[in-house]
MILUM-465294 format. One record per residue (C-alpha): residue number from 1; residue in one letter; x, y, z. Coordinates in nm, 3 decimals, decimal comma, padded with zeros to 5 digits. Each point is the difference from the previous one (the first is absolute). Layout:
 seq type       x       y       z
 NUM    A       X       Y       Z
...
end
This chain:
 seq type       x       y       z
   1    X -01,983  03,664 -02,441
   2    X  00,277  00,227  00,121
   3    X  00,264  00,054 -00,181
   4    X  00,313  00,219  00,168
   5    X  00,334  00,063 -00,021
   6    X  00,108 -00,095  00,397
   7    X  00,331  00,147  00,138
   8    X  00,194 -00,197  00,256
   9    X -00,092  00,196  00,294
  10    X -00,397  00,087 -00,135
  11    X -00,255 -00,134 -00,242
  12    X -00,189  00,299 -00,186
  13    X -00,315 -00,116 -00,188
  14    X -00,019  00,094 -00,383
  15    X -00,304  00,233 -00,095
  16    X -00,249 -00,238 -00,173
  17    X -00,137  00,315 -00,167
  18    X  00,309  00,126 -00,134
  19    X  00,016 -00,012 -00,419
  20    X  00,254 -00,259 -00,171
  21    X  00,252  00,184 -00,196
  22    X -00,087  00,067 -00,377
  23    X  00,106 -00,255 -00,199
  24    X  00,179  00,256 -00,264
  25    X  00,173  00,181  00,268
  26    X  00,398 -00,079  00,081
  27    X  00,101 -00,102  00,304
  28    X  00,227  00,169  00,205
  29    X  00,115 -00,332  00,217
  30    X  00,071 -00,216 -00,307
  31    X  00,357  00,002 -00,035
  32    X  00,004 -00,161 -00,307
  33    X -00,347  00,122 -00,116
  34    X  00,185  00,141 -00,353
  35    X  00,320 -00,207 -00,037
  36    X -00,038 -00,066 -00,340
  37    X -00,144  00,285 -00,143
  38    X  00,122  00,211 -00,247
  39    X -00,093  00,308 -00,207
  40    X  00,068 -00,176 -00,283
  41    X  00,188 -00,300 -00,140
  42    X  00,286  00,188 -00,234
  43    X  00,277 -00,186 -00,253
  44    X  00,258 -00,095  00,226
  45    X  00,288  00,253 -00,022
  46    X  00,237 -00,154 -00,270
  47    X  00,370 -00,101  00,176
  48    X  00,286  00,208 -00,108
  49    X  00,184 -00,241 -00,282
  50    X  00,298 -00,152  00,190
  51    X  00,301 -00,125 -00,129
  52    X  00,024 -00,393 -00,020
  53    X  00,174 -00,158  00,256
  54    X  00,436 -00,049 -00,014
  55    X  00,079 -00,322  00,014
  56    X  00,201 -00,094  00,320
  57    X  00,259 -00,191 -00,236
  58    X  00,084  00,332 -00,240
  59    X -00,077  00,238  00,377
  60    X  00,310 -00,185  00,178
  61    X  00,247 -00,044 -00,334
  62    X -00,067  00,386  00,006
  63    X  00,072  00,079  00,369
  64    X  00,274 -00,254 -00,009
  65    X  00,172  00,155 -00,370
  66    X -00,105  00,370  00,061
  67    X  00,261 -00,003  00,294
  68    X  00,267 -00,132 -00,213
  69    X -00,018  00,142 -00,312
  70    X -00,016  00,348  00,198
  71    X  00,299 -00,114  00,238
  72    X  00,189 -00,098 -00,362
  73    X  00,085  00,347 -00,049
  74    X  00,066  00,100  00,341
  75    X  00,290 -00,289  00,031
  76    X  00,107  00,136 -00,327
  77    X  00,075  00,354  00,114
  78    X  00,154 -00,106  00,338
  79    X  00,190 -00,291 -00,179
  80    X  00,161  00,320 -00,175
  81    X  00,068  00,192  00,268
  82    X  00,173 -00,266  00,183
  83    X  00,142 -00,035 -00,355
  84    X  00,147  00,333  00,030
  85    X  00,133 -00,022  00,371
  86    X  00,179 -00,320 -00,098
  87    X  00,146  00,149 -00,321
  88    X  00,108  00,297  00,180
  89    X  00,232 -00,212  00,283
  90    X  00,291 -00,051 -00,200
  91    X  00,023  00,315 -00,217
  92    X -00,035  00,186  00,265
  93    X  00,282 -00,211  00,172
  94    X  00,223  00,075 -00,289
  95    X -00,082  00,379  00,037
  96    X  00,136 -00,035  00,326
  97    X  00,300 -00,108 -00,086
  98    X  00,076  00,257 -00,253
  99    X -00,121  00,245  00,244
 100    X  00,245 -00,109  00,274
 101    X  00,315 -00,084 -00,282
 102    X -00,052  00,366 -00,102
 103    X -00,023  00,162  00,291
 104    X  00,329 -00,169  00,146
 105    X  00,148  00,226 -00,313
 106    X -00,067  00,300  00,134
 107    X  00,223  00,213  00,215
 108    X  00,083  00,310  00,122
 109    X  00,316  00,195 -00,051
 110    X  00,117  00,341  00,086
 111    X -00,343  00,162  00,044
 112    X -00,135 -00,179 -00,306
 113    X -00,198 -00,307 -00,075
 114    X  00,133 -00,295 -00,248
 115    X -00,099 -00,289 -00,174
 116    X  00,267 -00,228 -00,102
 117    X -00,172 -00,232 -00,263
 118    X  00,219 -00,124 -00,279
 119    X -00,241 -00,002 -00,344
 120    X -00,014 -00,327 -00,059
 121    X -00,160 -00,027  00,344
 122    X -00,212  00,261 -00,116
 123    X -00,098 -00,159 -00,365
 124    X -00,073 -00,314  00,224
 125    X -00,214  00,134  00,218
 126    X -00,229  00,168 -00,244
 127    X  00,050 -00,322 -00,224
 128    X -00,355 -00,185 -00,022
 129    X -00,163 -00,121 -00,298
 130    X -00,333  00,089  00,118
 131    X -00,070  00,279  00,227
 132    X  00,156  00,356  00,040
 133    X  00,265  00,007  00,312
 134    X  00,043  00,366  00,141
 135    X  00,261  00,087  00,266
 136    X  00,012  00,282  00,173
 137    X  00,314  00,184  00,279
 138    X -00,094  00,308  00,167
 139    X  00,253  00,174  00,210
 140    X -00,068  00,164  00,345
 141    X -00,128  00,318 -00,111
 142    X -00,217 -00,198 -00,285
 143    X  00,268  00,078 -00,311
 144    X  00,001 -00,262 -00,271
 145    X  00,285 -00,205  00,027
 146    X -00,043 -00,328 -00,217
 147    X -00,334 -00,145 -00,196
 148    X -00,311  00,114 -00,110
 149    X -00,140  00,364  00,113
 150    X -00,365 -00,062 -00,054
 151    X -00,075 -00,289  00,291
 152    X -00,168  00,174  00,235
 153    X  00,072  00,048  00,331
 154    X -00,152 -00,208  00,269
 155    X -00,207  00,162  00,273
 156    X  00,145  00,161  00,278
 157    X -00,176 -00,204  00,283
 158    X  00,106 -00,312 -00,213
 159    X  00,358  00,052  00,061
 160    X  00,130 -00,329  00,156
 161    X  00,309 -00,043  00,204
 162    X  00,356  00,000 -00,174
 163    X  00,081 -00,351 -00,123
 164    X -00,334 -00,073 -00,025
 165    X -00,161 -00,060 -00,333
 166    X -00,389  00,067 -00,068
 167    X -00,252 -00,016 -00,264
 168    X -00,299  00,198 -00,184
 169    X -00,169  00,061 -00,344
 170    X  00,028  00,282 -00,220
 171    X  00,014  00,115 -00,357
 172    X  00,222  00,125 -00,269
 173    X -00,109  00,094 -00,325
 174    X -00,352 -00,161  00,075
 175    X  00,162 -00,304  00,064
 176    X -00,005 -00,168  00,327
 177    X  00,294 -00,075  00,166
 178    X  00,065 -00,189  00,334
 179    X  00,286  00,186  00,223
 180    X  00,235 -00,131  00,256
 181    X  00,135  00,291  00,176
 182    X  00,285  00,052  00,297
 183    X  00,252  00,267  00,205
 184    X  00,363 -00,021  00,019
 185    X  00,126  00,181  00,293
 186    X  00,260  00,221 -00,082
 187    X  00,234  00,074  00,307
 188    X  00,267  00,237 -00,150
 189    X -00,255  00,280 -00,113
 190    X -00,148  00,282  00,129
 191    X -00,242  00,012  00,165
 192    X  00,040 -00,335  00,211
 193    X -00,269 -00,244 -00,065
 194    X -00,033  00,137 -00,362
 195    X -00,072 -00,342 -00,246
 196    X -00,024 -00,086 -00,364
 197    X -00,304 -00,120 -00,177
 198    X  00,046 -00,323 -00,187
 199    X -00,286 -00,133 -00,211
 200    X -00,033 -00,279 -00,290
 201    X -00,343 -00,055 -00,200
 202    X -00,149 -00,210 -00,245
 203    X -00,294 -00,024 -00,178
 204    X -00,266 -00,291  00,041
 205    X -00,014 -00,202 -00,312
 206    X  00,186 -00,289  00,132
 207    X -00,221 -00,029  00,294
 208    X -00,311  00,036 -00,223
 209    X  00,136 -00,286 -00,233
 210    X  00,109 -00,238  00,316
 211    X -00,387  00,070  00,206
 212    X -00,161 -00,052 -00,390
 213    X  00,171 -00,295  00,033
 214    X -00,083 -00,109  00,291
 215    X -00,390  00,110 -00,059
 216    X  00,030 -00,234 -00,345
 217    X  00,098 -00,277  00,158
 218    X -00,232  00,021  00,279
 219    X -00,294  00,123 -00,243
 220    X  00,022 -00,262 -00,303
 221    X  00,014 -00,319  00,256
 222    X -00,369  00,179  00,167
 223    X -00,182  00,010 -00,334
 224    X  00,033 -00,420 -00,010
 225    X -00,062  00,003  00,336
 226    X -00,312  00,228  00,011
 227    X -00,211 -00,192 -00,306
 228    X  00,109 -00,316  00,164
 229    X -00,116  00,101  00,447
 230    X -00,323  00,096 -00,258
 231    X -00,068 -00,332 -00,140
 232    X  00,052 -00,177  00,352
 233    X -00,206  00,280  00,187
 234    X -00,266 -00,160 -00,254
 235    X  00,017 -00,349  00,032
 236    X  00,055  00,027  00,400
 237    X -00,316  00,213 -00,020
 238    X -00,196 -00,231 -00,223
 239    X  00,163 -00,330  00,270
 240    X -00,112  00,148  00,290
 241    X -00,369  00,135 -00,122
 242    X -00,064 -00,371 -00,139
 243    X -00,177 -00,083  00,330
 244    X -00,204  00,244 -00,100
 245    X -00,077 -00,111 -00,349
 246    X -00,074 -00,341  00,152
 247    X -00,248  00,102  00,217
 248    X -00,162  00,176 -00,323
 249    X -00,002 -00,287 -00,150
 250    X -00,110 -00,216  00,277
 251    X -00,334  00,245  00,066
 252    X -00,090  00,008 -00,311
 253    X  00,016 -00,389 -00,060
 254    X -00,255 -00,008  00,265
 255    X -00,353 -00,127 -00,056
 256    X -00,251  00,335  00,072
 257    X -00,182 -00,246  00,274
 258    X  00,344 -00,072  00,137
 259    X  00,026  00,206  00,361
 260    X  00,278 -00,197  00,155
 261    X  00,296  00,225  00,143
 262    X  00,344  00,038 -00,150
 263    X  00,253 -00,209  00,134
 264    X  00,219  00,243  00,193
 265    X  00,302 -00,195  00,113
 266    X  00,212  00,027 -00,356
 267    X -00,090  00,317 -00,021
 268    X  00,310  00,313  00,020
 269    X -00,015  00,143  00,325
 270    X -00,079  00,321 -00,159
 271    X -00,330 -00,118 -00,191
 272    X -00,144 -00,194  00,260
 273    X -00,149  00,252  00,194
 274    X -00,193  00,059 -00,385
 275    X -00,109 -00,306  00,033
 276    X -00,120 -00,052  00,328
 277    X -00,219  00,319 -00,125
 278    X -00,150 -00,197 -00,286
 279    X -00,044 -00,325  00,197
 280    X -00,191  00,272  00,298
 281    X -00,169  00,116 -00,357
 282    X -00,108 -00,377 -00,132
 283    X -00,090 -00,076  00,330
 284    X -00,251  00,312  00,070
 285    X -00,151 -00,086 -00,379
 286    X -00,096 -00,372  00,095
 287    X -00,144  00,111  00,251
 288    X -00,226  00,256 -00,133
 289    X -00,011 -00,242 -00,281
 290    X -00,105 -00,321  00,247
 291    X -00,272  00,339  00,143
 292    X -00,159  00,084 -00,302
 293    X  00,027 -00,390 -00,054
 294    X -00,213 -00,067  00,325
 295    X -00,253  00,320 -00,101
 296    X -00,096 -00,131 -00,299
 297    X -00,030 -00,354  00,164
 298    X -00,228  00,110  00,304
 299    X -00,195  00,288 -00,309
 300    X -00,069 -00,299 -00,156
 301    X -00,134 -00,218  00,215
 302    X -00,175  00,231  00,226
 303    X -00,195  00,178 -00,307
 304    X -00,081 -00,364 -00,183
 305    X -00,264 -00,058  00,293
 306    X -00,233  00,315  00,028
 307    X  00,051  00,060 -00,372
 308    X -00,129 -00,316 -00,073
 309    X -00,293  00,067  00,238
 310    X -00,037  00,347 -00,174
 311    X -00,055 -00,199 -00,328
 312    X -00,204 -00,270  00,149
 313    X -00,204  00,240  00,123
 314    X -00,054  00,187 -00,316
 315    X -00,119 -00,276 -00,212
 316    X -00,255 -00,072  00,326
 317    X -00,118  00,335 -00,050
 318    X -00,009 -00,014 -00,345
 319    X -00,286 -00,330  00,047
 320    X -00,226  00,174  00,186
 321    X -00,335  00,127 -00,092
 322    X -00,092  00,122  00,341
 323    X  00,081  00,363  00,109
 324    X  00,043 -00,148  00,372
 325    X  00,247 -00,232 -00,060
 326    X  00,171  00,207 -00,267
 327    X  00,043  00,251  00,259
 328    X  00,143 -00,232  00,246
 329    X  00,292 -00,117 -00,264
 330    X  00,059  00,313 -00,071
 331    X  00,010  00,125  00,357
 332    X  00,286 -00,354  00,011
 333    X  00,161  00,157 -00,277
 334    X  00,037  00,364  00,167
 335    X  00,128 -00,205  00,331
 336    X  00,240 -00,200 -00,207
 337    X  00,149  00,251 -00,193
 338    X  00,023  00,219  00,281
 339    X  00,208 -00,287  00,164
 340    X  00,213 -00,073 -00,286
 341    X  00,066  00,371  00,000
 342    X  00,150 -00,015  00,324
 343    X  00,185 -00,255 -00,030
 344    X  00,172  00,154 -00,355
 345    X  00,067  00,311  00,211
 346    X  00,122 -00,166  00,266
 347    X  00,237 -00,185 -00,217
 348    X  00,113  00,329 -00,152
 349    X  00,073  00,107  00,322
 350    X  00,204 -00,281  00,110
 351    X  00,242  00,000 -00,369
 352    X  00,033  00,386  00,083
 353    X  00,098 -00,064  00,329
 354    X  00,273 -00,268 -00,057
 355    X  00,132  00,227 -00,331
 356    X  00,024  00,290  00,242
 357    X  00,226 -00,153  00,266
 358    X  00,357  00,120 -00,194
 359    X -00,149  00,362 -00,094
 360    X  00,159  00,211  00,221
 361    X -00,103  00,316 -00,158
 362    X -00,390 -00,064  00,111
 363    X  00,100  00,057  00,350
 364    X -00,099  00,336  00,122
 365    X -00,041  00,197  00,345
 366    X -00,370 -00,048  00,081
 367    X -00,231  00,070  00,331
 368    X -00,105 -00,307  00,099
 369    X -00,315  00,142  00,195
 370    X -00,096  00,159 -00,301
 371    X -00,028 -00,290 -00,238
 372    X -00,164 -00,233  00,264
 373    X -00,258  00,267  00,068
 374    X -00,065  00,023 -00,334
 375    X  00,008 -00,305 -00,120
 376    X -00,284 -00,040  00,280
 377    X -00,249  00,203 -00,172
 378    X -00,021 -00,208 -00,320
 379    X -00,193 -00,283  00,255
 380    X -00,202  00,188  00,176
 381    X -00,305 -00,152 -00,247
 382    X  00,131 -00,321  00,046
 383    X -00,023  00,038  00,378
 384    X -00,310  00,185 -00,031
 385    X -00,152 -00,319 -00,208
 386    X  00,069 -00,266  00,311
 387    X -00,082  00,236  00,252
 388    X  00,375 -00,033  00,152
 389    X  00,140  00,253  00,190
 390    X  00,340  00,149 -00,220
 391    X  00,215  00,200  00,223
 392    X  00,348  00,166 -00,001
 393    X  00,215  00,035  00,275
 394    X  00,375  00,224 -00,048
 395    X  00,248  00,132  00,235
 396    X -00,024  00,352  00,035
 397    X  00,341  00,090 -00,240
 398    X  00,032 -00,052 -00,377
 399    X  00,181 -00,370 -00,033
 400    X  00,239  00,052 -00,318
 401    X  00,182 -00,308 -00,181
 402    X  00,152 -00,083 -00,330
 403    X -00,240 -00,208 -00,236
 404    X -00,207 -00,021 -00,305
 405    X -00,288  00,155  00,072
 406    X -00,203 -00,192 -00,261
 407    X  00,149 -00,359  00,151
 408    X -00,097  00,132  00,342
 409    X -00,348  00,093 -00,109
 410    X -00,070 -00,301 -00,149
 411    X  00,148 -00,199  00,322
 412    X -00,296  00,169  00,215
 413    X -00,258 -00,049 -00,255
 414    X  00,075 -00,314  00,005
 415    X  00,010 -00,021  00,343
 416    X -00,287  00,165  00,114
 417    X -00,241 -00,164 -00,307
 418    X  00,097 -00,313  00,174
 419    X -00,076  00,092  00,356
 420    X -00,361  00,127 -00,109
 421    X -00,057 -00,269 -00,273
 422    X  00,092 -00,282  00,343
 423    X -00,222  00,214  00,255
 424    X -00,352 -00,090  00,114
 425    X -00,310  00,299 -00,102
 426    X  00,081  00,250  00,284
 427    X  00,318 -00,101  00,156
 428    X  00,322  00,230  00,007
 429    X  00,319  00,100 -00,193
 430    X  00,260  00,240  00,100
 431    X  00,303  00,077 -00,174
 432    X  00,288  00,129  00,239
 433    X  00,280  00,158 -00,017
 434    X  00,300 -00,041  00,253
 435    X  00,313  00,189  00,012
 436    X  00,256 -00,016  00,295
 437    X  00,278  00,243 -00,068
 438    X  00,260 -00,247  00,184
 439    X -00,011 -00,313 -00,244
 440    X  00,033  00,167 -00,339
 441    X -00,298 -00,157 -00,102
 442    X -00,393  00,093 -00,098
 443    X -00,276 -00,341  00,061
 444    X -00,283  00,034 -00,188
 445    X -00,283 -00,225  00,148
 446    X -00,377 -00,071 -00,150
 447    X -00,196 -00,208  00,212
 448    X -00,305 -00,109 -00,066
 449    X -00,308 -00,199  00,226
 450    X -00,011 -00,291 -00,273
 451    X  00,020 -00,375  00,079
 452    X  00,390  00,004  00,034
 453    X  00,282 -00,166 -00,208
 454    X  00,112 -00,332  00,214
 455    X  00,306 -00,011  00,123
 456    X  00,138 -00,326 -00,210
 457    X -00,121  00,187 -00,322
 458    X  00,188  00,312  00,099
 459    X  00,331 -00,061 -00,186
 460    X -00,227 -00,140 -00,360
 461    X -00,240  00,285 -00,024
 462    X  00,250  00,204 -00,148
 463    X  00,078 -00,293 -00,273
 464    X -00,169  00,136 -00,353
 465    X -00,337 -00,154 -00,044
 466    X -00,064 -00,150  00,320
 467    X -00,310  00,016  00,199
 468    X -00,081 -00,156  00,333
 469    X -00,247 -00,291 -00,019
 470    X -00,361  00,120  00,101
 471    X  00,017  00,339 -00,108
 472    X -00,302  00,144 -00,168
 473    X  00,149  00,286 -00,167
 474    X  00,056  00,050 -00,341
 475    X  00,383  00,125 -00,001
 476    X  00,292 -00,126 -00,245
 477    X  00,226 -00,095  00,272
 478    X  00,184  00,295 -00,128
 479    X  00,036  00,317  00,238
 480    X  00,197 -00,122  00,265
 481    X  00,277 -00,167 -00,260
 482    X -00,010  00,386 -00,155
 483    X  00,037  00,147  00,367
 484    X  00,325 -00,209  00,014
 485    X  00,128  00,066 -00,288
 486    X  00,001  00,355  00,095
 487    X  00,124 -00,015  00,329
 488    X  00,295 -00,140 -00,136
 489    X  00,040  00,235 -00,261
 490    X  00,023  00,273  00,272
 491    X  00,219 -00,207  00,240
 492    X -00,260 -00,075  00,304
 493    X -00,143 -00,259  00,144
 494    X -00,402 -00,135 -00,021
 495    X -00,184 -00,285  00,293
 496    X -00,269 -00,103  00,079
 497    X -00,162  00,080  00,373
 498    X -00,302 -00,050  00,213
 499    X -00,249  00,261  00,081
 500    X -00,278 -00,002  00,249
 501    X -00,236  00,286  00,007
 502    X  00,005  00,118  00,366
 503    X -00,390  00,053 -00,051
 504    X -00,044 -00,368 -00,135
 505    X  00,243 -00,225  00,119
 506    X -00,163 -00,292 -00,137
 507    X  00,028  00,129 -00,366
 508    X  00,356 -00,051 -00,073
 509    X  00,112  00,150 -00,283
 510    X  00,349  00,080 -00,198
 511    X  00,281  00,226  00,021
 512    X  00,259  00,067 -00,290
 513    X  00,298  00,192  00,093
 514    X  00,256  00,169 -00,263
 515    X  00,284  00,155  00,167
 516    X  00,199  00,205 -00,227
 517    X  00,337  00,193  00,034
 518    X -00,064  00,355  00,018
 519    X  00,201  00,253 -00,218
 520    X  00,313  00,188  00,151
 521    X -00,092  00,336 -00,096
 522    X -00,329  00,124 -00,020
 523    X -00,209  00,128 -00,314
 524    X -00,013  00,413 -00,088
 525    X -00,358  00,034  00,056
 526    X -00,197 -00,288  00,068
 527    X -00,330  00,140  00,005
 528    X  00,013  00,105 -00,388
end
């Protein structure tokens, strides 16, 4: 028997004295040889306690309330500002008016300045019930010439034009006082363009009582107003979140078995994206539900037969008193349970696969050359047993792809168990790899020398549980529905071919081909 690893462009011969690899020792080419071991299995790291979840109900009344109550007190203090500028307008008005009336009184005569203000114009213009009125008439060179000497005296870059009256804020006697201040030209002094200061002031409790007013009747209407936006903030909230509430109520009316999608069409437009999601959801569930359903269905029935045979068996064995034929039954009963073996782990194989198809996370960078190679070695016994020729063939670069390298292992175990368990005592089987860099794509091929899959049953040999008609083998009609299931796990595409041994054209034999999408970037280091 030869058994060889043969490269596309030469076929070396393996040494049939070299020693098989100790059993104990790890090897370097599985790339999944210890996935699941651990140092030690450790209490899982208690989560951080986290604080229960905000309802979305209280979450908006606060982002929709927060805003207002903090916007309450900012419309307060600009309400009184505006309060202010609007009480302002017509005192200030009237302090015009006394400004100009006063300043019409003064005049100039024979070098010196003169205000002609009867005093019962004067008691009338400081008459006010409520605030302080100050006047003030300065001549040209800044002597005191009618009023109050303590107003102080504007600034000189404020100094308007004559005639023209202007205001600004001071204070007297730590009260403050609003000033309307103006020039009077004086024509008959010296020297020319020499002017008289004319000022009137009041103090500011008449505008504080009008904008305190004006703030109270602004204010007192806003605390009905606020309580009452409140209340309707509430029930608009609670109005517009009963969809939501319905469709509570609605799921959990539902039966547990019940897997029938939401109806969508009354939903808001802003929930039923949500529940398209949980229709997607109820939909994925039935069927991994309808799955598991099928699983346990084909478990079932497959196991009842060889189980049964197991126990018939047994109580055969169990009547016989001669060592002959009890050695016989229980020879059966090693072959039987061997069989019912493989078929359990073949049925394992086939729930992991379909329960895999959604986990994203299991797909890793892998070297495709690697795993094939290795997964070679573990039927080299196998091969040895029928006297079939196993060999390898690989392009001369590393093939990388995304996959799950345990998936992918047990696709070409499954593969190349069937291609020996279908081949004749000292035919052929090659697993190939082929890789051309302009398609995107990696074809892995086994072919084998066996009697060949018929082209009609092509398309049904990959139904679970199906075996062509005349076979003699003992399979489960299992490993090419697992191969599927795989392949479509890992987006690629499985057929079934012809192959015709250019040495024996007369033994036709199979070809399976898995083409796979290879990945974009390639691994770190694929030989680790």
């Amino acid at each position: 028997m030869r058994l060889s690893f043969r490269h596309p462009h030469r076929t070396t011969p393996a040494d049939p004295h070299a020693s098989a690899p100790a059993a104990d020792a790890a090897d370097p080419l599985d790339p999944y040889a210890d996935p699941f071991v651990r140092p030690g299995f450790g209490a899982p790291l208690e989560r951080e306690a986290e604080p229960p979840p905000r309802s979305l109900f209280g979450e908006i009344l606060d982002w929709m309330l927060a805003p207002l109550l903090l916007l309450w007190p900012m419309s307060i203090a600009v309400t009184y500002l505006v309060a202010k500028s609007i009480a302002n307008g017509p005192f200030d008005r009237a302090l015009e008016t006394n400004t100009y009336v006063l300043a019409q009184q003064v005049h100039s005569d024979r070098g010196q300045v003169t205000l002609t203000l009867p005093m019962p114009a004067r008691d009338l213009l400081r008459a006010d019930a409520t605030d302080n009125v100050y006047f003030q008439v300065l001549g040209a060179k800044g002597e005191l010439v009618g009023g109050t000497a303590e107003l102080p005296l504007p600034h000189e870059d404020d100094r308007p034009q004559p005639g023209v009256v202007q205001f600004r804020d001071e204070t007297v006697g730590g009260n403050d006082i609003r000033v309307a201040f103006t020039y009077v030209d004086l024509p008959r002094m010296e020297p020319p363009g020499s002017m008289a200061l004319v000022q009137v002031a009041e103090t500011l409790d008449k505008r504080s009582q009008l904008a305190n007013e004006i703030i109270k009747g602004v204010i007192l209407p806003q605390f009905v107003i606020l309580p009452l936006a409140i209340v309707l903030v509430w029930f608009g909230l609670s109005r517009g979140l009963a969809p939501l509430h319905a469709l509570q109520e609605h799921i959990r009316a539902r039966r547990p078995d019940d897997l029938s999608p939401l109806e969508a069409r009354q939903a808001p437009p802003e929930i039923a994206p949500l529940v398209n999601s949980l229709n997607d959801l109820l939909g994925r569930l039935e069927q991994n539900m309808k799955l598991q359903q099928r699983f346990i269905a084909d478990a079932a029935h497959q196991l009842k037969t060889p189980l049964a045979g197991l126990r018939m068996q047994a109580e055969l064995a169990l009547r016989q008193t001669s060592p002959d034929e009890l050695r016989r039954s229980l020879s059966q009963i090693a072959v039987s349970s061997e069989q019912a073996a493989r078929l359990v782990n073949q049925l394992l194989a086939l729930a992991r696969a379909e329960n895999s198809a959604n986990d994203a996370a299991a797909f890793t960078p892998l070297n495709l050359s690697l795993l094939a190679r290795s997964a070679m070695q573990d039927w080299f016994q196998a091969a040895f047993a029928k006297r079939i020729d196993l060999g390898f063939e690989e392009p001369p670069f590393p093939v990388h792809l995304s996959g799950q390298p345990v998936m992918l292992r047990e696709l070409l175990n499954n593969l190349i168990d069937n291609a020996i368990r279908y081949t004749p005592a000292g035919g052929k089987v090659t697993v190939r790899l082929r890789h051309e860099a302009s398609d995107g794509f990696v074809h892995l091929e086994v072919e084998d020398t066996g009697p060949g899959i018929p082209v009609p049953e092509r398309p049904r040999v990959f139904e679970r549980f199906y075996r062509i008609l005349g076979s003699d083998s003992d399979g489960s009609g299992l490993g090419l529905a697992i191969v599927r299931e795989i392949v479509q796990i890992h987006r690629g595409d499985v057929s079934v071919l012809d192959h015709v041994d250019a040495q024996h054209p007369e033994a036709t034999g199979t070809l399976i081909r898995v083409t796979l999408p290879l990945a974009e970037v390639p691994i770190e280091n694929p030989h680790a």
